[in-house]
C-alpha positions in Angstrom: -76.0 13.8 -12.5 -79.3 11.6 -12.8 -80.5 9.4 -10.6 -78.8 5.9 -11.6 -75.4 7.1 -11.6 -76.1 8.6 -7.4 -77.1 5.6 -6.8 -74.2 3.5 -8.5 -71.6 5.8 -6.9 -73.0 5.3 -3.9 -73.4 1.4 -4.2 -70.0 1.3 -5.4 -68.7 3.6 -1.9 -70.5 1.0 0.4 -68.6 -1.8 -1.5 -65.6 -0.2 -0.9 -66.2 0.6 2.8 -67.1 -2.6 3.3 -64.2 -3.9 1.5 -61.9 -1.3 3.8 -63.4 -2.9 7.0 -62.6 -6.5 5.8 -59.1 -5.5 5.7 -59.2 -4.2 9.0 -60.7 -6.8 10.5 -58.3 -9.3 8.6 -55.5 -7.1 9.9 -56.7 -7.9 13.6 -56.7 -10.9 13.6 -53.7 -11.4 12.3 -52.1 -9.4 14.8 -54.0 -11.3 17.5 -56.8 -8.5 18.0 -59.3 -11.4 18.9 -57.8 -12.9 21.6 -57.2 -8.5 23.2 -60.2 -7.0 21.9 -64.2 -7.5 22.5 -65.3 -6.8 18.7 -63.4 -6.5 15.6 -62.5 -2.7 14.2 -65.4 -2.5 12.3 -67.9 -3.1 15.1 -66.9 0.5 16.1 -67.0 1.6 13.0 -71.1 0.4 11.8 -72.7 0.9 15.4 -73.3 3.9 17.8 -71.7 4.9 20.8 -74.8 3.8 22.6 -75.7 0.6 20.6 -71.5 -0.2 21.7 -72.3 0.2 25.7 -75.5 -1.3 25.7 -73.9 -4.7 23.5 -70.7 -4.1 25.8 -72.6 -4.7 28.8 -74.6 -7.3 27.7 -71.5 -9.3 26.2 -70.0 -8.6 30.0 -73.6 -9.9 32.1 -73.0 -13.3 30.0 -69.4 -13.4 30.6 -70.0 -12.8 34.6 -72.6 -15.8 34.5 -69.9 -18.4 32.9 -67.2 -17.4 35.3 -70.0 -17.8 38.4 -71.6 -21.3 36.8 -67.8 -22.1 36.3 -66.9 -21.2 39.9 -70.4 -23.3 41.4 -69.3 -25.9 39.1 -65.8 -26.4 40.8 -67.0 -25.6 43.8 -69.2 -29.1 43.8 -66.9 -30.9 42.2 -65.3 -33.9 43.7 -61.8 -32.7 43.0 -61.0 -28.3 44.0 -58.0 -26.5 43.1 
């Protein structure tokens, strides 16, 4: 095979991964994955296990500082649960 028609095939296989994860992602939130799940199907799919923890755990540091603001916030408000 020469040369242009490896890289076509293989042009034409990233298109249709691509087009596979889509659908999956499509599929999720359909069913409701976003308001269940942290990162669509094909997060897990295009990063490492590493690159997953380390996002992970910065997704969860930003989450933790809302929910504390949040809490300050109520907690000098004028009107507490």
């Amino acid at each position: 095979m020469n040369i242009a028609a490896k890289i076509l095939k293989k042009a034409i296989h990233q298109i249709c991964f691509r087009i596979k994860l889509k659908n999956m992602d499509d599929l999720w939130y359909i069913l409701g994955g976003s308001c269940f799940g942290m990162f669509p199907p094909s997060f897990y799919y295009t990063h490492t296990e590493e690159e997953i923890n380390r996002i992970t755990a910065e997704k969860m540091e930003t989450i933790q500082k809302m929910i504390t603001e949040i809490k300050e916030r109520r907690a000098d408000s004028a009107f507490p649960d």
